[in-house]
C-alpha positions in Angstrom: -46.2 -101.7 144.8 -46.9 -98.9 147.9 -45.7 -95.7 148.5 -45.4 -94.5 152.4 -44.4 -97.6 154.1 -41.6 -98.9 156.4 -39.5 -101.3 154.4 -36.4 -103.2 155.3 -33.4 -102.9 153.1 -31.2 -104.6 154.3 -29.6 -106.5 157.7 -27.8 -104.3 159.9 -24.7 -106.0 159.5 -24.4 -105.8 155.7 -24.1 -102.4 155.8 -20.3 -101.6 155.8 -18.3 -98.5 157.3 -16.0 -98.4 154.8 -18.0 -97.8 151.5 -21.5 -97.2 150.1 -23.9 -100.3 149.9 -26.2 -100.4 146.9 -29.4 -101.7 147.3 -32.9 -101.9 145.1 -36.3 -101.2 146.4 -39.8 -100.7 144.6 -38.0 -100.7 140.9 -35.8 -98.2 142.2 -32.2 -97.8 143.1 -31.0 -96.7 147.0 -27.8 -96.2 148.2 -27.0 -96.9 152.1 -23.6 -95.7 153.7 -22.6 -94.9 157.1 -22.1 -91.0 158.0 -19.0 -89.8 159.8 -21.1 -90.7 163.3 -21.5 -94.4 161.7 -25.4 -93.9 161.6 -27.2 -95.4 158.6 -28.4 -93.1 155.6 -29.9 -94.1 152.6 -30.2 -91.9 149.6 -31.6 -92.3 145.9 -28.7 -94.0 144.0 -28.9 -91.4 141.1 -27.0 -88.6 140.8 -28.3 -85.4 139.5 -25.6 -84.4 137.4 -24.8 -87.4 134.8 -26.8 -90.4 136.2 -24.0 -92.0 138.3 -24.9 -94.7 141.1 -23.5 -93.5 144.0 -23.4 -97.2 145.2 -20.5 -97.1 143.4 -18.3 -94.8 144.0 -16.7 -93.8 147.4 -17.2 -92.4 151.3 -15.6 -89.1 152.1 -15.7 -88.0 155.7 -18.8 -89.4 156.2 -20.8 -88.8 152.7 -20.7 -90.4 149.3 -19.3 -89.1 146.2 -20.6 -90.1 143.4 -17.6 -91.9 141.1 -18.2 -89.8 137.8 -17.5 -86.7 138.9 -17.2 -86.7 142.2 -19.7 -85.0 143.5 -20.7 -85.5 147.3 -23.6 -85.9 148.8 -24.4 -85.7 152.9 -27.0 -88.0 154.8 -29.8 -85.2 154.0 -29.0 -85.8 150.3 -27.4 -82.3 149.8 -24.5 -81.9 147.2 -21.9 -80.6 149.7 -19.0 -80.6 147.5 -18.5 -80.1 143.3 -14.6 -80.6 142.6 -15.1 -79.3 139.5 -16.1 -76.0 140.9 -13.7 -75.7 143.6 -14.2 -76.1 147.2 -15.0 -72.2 147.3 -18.2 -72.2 145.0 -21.7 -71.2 145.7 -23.5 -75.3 145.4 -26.9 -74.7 143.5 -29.6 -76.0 145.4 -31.1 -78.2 143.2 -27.9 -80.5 143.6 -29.5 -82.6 145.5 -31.0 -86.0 145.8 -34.0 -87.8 147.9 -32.8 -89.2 151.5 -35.1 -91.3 153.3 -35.6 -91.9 156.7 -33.8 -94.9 158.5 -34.6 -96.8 161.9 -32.4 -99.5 163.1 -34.9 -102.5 164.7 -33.9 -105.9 165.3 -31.0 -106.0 163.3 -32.6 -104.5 160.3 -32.4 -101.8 158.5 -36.1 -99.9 158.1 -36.0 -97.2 155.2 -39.4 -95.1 155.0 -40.4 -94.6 151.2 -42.7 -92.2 150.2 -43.7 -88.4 151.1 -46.3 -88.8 154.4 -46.3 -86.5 156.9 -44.4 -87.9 159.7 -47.9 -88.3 162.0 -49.1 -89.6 159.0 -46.8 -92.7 159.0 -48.0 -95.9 159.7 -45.5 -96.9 162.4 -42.5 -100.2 162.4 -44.3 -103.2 164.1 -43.1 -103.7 167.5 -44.6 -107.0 168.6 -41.4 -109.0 168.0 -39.6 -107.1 170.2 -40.4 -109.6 173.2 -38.8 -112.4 171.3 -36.0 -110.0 170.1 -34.9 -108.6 173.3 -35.3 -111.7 175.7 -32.6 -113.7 177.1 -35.1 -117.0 176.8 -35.3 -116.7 173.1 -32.3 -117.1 170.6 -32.7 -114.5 167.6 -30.9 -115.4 163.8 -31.1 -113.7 160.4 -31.1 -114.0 157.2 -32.9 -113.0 154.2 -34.3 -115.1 150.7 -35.0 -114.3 147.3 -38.0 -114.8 145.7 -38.2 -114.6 141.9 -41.9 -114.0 142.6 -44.2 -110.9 143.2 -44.3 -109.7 146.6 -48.3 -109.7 147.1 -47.6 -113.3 146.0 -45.1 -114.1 148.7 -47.1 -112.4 151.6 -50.2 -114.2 150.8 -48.5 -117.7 150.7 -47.3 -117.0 154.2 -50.7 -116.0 155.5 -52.0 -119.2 153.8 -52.6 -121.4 156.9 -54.1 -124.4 154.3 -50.9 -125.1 151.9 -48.8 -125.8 155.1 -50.1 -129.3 155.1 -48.9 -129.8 151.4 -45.7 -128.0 151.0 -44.4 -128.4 154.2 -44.2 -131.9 155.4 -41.7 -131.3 158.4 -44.6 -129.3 159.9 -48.3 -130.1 157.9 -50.3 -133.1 158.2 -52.3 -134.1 154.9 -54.3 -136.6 156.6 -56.3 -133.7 158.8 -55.7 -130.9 156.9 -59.0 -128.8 157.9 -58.8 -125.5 158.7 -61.0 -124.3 161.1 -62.5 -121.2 161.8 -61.0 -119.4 163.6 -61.0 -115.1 165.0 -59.2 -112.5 162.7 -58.6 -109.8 165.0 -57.3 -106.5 162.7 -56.4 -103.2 162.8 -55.3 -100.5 161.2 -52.4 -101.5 159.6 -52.8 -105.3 159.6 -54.6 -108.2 161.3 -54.0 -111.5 163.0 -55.6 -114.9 164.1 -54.6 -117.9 165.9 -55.4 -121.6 165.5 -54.3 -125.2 167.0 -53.6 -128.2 164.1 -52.6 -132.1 163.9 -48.8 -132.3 164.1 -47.0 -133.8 161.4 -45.6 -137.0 162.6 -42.0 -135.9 164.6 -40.2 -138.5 161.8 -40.7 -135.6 159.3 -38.7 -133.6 161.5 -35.2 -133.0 161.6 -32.5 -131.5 163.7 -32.3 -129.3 166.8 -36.6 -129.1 166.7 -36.7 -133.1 166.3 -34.1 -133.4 169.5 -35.9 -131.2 171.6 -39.3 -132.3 170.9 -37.8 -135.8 171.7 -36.4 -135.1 174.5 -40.2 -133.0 175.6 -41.9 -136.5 174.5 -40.0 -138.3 176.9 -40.3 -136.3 180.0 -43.8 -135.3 179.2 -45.6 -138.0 177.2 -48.5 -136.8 175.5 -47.9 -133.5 175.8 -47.4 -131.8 172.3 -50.5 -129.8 171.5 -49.1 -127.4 168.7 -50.6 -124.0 168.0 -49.8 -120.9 166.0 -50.2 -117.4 166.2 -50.0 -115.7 162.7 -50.7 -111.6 162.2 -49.3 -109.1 159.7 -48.6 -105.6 159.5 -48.2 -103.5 156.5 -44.8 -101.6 157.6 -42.8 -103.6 156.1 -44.6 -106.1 154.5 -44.0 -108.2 157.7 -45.6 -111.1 158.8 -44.8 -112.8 162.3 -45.8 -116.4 163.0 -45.6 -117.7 166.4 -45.6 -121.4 166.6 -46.1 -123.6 169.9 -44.9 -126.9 169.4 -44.5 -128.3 173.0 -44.5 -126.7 176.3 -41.5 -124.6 176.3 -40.6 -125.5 172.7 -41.8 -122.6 170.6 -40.3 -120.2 167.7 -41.3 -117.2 166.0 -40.6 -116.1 162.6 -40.5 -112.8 161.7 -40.6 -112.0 157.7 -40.6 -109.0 156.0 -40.7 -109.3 152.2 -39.7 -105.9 150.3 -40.7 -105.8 146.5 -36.8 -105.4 144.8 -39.4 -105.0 141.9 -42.8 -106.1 140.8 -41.1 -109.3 139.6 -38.9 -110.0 142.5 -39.0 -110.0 146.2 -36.5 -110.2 149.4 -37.2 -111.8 152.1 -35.5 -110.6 155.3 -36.2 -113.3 158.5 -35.9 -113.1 161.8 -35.9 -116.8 163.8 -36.3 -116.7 167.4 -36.4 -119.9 169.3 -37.1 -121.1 172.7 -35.4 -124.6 172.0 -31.6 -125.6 172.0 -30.6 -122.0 172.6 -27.0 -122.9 172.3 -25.0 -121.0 169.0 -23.9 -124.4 167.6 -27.4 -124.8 167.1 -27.4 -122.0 164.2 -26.6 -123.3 161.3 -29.2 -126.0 161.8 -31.9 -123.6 162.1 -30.9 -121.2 159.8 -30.9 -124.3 156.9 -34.1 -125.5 158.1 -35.8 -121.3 157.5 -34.0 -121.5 154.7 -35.8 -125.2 153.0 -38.9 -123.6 154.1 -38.6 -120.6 151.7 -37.3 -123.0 149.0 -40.4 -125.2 149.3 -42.8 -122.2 149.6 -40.8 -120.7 146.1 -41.7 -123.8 144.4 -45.2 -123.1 144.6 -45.2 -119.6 144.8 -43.0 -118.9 141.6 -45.2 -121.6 139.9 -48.6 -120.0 140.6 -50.6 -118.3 137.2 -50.4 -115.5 136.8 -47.5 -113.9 138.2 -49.9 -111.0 139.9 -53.1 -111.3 142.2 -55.4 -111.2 139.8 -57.7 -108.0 139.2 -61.1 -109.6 139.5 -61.9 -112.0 142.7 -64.0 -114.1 140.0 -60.8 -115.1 138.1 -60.5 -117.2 141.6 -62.0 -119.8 143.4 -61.9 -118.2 147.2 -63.0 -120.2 150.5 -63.1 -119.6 154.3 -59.9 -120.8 154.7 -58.3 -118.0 152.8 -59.6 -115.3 155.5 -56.3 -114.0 156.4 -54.8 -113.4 152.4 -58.1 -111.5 152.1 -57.9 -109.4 154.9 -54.3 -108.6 153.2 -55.7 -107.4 149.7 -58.6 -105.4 151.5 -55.5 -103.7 153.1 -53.4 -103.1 150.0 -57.1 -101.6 147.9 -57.5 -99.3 150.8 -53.2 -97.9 150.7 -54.2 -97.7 146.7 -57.0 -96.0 147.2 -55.0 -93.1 148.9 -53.1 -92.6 146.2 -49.8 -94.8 147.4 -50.0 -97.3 144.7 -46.8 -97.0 142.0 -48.1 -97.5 138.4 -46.2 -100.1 136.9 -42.5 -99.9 136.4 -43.3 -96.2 138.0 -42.7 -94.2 134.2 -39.1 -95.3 134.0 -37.5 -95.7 130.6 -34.7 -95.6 128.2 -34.7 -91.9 128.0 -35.5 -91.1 131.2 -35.3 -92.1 135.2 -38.0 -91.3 137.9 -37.2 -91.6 141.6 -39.1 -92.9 144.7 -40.2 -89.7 146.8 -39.0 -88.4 149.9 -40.7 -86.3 152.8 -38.3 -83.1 151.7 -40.1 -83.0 148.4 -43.4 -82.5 151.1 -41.9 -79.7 152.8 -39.7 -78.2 149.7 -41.5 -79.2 146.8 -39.6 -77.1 144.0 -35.8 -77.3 142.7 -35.5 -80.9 142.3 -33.8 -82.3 139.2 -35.5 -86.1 138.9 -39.0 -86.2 138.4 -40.5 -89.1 141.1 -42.2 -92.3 140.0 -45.9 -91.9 138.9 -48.7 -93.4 140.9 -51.8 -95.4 139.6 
């Protein structure tokens, strides 16, 4: 897993005003509450004194005390407040915990993990911003939980091949060739684009096989599909743009944070040019939704449960350009020392947290030792 990257924790409207909201990240623990202002702050979950998840316990004017001992903590991460020493006393300054930095973007909620310089971060990706704020495109969310590694996940959904065997509502078996096609990257990702046979509109269902209808009839002939496909590794995202018919498109925006090395959450974004109307919601919502379940039957399936270490232990073709592109990406994060090393040191006996720019700029008086890196 990598250090110094955007990740989303959570939807925007999960996050309550009335109590803390717990949420796990990387093999670690976050808390995410709303100060007295209602902005967004997400701390470590741990408590320096005893352990105690802050998740759990309560909001005081705007900060979270911890439900052991009350101790509570601002949006910076500073103990503000130790009942047991009275509201008088001199606060040590090592009573305090990691805060992480929080942007609000398309309806998610993007927590920055890790110590980079804030020049030094690679930045949220802002290409579905279009989509997101235009009146011609309807936007739903939702999120889906993979009991599969996250490296796994990303790669099935640059994988422009399996479509035509594990998703018959859009694939077509019988002219399943992939060809080659331009991988433009940069920086912090890559993407590509590339035109395919149609899968039959039978196999479809719903609001996309009424409108695509309703296209046939006034436009016979006309359905030419194409997709746009790039990823960017703030956030894990990857952002799919699929032309089905003139003026029938979507675009799916996934970002899938590790919850651990074991498990990941997928948190989607559906826009949709096509039977904009909100009754149409729960229609679309089910059909993201059947397309994560069929992609979790392979996925969760594949051997072994990591990307293996050596490229030899697998059979690689043309057709995999794009998952490639993604693993030179990860090596090259790794090899700048942003890689966690396993469970990140954790154990019975003792807890390690995820780092925080303040450690950067004030490196000495903290309590929890952070995770260790590979």
């Amino acid at each position: 897993m990598l250090l110094n990257l955007w990740y989303v924790a959570a939807l925007e409207s999960d996050v309550p005003s009335d109590r803390p909201l717990g949420v796990r990240m990387l093999g670690q623990d976050l808390v995410l509450f709303r100060d007295a202002e209602g902005v967004i702050r997400a701390l470590s979950d741990v408590c320096v004194h005893r352990g105690g998840s802050l998740c759990r316990g309560k909001l005081q004017a705007g900060r979270v005390a911890c439900p052991y001992h009350g101790w509570e903590f601002d949006g910076e991460g500073q103990c503000v407040r130790i009942p047991a020493l009275g509201d008088e006393a001199n606060l040590p300054k090592r009573a305090r915990v990691d805060a992480y930095p929080v942007e609000l973007r398309y309806g998610l909620v993007w927590v920055f993990i890790g110590d980079a310089k804030a020049d030094e971060r690679p930045p949220i990706p802002d290409t579905f911003a279009p989509y997101f704020e235009s009146a011609d495109w309807r936007c739903i969310a939702g999120k889906f939980h993979f009991p599969a590694n996250w490296q796994r996940v990303m790669e099935n959904g640059l994988d422009t091949a399996h479509v035509h065997f594990v998703h018959p509502a859009f694939g077509n078996p019988a002219a399943a060739k992939v060809e080659p096609a331009i991988i433009e990257e940069s920086q912090w990702g890559a993407k590509t684009a590339h035109s395919f046979t149609a899968a039959a509109i039978e196999n479809k269902s719903g609001a996309s096989r009424a409108a695509l209808e309703e296209a046939g009839r006034a436009a016979p002939g006309s359905r030419r599909p194409s997709s746009e496909l790039q990823f960017h590794m703030s956030g894990l995202t990857i952002q799919i743009l699929q032309t089905m018919a003139p003026g029938i498109a979507q675009c799916i925006l996934s970002c899938d944070t590790p919850i651990d090395e074991h498990s990941t959450m997928a948190f989607w974004i559906q826009a949709r040019t096509y039977k904009r109307e909100p009754e149409h919601d729960a229609d679309r919502a089910a059909m993201v939704t059947k397309v994560y379940e069929q992609d979790a039957t392979v996925v969760c399936a594949s051997r072994p449960a990591f990307v293996p270490d050596r490229e030899l232990d697998e059979l690689t073709i043309a057709a995999d350009a794009m998952p490639m592109k993604l693993r030179a990406k990860i090596a090259a994060l790794a090899a700048r020392g942003w890689w966690i090393a396993g469970n990140g040191g954790n154990s019975d006996h003792g807890v390690r947290v995820l780092p925080s720019a303040a450690r950067a700029r004030d490196p000495e008086g903290w309590v929890l030792p952070t995770v260790q890196r590979a």
